[in-house]
C-alpha positions in Angstrom: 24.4 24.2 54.0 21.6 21.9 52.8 19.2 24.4 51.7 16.5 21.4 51.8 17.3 20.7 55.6 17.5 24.4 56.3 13.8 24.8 54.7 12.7 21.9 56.6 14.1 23.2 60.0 13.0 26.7 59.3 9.2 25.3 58.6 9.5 23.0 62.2 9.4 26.6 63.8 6.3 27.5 62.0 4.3 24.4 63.5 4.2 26.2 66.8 3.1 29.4 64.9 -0.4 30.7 64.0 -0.7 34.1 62.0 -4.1 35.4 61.4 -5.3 37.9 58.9 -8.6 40.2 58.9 -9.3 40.8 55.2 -11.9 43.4 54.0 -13.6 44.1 50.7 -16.4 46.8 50.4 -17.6 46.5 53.8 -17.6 43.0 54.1 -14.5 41.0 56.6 -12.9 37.2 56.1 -10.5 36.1 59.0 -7.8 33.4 57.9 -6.6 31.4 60.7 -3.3 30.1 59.1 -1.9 27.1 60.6 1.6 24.8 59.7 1.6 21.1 59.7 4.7 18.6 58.8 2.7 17.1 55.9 2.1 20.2 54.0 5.9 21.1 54.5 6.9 18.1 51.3 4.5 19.8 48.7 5.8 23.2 49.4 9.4 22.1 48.6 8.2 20.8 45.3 8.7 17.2 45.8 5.8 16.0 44.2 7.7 17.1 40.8 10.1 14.3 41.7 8.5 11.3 40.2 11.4 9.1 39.7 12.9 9.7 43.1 10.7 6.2 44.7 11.6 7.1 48.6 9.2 10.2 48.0 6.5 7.7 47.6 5.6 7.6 51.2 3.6 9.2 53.6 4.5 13.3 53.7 4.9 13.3 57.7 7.5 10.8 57.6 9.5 12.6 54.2 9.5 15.4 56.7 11.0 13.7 59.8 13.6 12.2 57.4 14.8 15.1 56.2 14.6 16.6 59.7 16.6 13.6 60.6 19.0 14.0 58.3 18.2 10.6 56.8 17.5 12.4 53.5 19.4 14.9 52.3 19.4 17.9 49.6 22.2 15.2 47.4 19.5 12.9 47.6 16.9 15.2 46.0 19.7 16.5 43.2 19.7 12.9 42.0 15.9 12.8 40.1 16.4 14.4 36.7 13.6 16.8 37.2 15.6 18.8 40.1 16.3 22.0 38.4 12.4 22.3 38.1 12.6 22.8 42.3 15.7 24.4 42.7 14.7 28.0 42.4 11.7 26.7 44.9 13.6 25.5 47.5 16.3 28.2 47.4 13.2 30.5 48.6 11.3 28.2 50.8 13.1 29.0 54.2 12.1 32.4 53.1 8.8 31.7 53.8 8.3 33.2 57.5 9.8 36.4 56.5 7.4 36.5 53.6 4.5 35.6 55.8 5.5 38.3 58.1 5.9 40.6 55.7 3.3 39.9 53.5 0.7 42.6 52.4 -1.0 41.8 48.8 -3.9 39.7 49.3 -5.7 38.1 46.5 -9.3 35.8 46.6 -7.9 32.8 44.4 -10.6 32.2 41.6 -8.9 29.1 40.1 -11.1 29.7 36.9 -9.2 32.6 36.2 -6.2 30.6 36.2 -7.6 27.8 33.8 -3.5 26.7 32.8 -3.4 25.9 36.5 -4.5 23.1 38.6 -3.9 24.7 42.5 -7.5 24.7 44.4 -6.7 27.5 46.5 -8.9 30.3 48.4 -6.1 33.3 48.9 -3.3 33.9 47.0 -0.4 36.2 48.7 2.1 38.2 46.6 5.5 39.4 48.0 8.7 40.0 46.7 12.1 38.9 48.0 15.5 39.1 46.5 13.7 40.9 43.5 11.5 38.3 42.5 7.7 37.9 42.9 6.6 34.7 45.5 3.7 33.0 45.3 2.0 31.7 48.5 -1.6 29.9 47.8 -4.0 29.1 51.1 -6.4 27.0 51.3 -9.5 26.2 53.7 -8.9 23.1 55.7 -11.7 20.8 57.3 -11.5 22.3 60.1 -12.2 26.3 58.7 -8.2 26.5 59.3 -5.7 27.6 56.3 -3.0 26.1 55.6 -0.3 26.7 52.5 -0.7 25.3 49.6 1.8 25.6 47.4 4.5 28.0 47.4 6.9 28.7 44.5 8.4 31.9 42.8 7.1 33.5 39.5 7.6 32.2 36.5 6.5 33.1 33.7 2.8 32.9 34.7 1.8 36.1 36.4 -1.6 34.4 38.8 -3.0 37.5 40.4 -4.3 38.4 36.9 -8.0 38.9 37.1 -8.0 38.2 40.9 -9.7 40.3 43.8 -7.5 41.9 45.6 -8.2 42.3 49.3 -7.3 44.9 51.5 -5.2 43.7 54.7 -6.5 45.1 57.8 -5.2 43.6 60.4 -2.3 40.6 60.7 -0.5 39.2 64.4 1.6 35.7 64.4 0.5 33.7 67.9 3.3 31.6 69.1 0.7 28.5 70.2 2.6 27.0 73.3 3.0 30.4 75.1 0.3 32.1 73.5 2.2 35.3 72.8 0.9 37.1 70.2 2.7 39.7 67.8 0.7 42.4 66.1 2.8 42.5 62.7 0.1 44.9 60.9 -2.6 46.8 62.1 -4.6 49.4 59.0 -5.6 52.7 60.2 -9.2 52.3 59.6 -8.8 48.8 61.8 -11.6 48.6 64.7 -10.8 45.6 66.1 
């Protein structure tokens, strides 16, 4: 299957989902309202590391509906030279619910202790699939909404060293249009 399409369709789910997280850290909460849009879904994949692939050069909702559409495909991505710097990337990404769902290692992103990386991010989330480490970074939208970031798998670069780590309290994934809601973690000491 075209691991790119299946990413793509896999993310299309999550733009009807809504997962929030209560954080603490010595008696002090943050909530995280995490929200999916198709414009974030073409910087997850890694595209942006395809320079000399001109197509990509276009706004990031319609890359997504393309690919959705079919009208570009994963033999169209293989074609920039700098594919093999993705591959392992997209070979996770329709991971990426499962990981959220999962997901308990919660970091507060201080970019300065990452001074060889560029991601402005405000949470960093650590999980491990297949046996390797996944990075997920979220950042604070306009609109005090989160939203991912960038998603890849480690490297060589370990980023939660010298980051806070948070402890998870509580974590439920809304569906928005029929506003179930499932409770996916709830800590013992969790009041609310």
């Amino acid at each position: 299957m075209d691991v790119l399409y299946k990413a793509a369709s896999l993310f299309k789910e999550l733009l009807d989902t809504e997962y929030v997280f209560v954080l603490g850290k010595k008696n002090v909460e943050a909530t995280i309202h995490l929200i999916f849009q198709e414009r974030h879904f073409p910087h997850l994949a890694g595209l942006q590391h395809l320079p000399d692939l001109v197509f990509l050069k276009q706004d990031n909702r319609i890359i997504f509906n393309e690919i959705i559409n079919r009208s570009i495909k994963i033999e169209d991505i293989q074609k920039s030279l700098f594919y093999k710097s993705i591959e392992r990337r997209l070979a996770t990404l329709p991971s990426l619910q499962a990981l959220l769902d999962s997901n308990k290692t919660i970091f507060k992103y201080n970019k300065q202790n990452n001074n060889f990386s560029l991601i402005d991010a405000d949470y960093l989330l650590e999980n491990t699939s297949e046996k390797q480490t996944i990075y997920i970074f979220l950042a604070e939208n306009q609109d005090s909404n989160f939203f991912c970031r960038s998603f890849f798998p480690k490297d060589k670069k370990d980023y939660s060293v010298g980051q806070t780590r948070w402890t998870l309290l509580f974590k439920k994934k809304i569906n928005k249009s029929t506003k179930t809601e499932e409770v996916l973690f709830r800590h013992k000491n969790f009041k609310g």
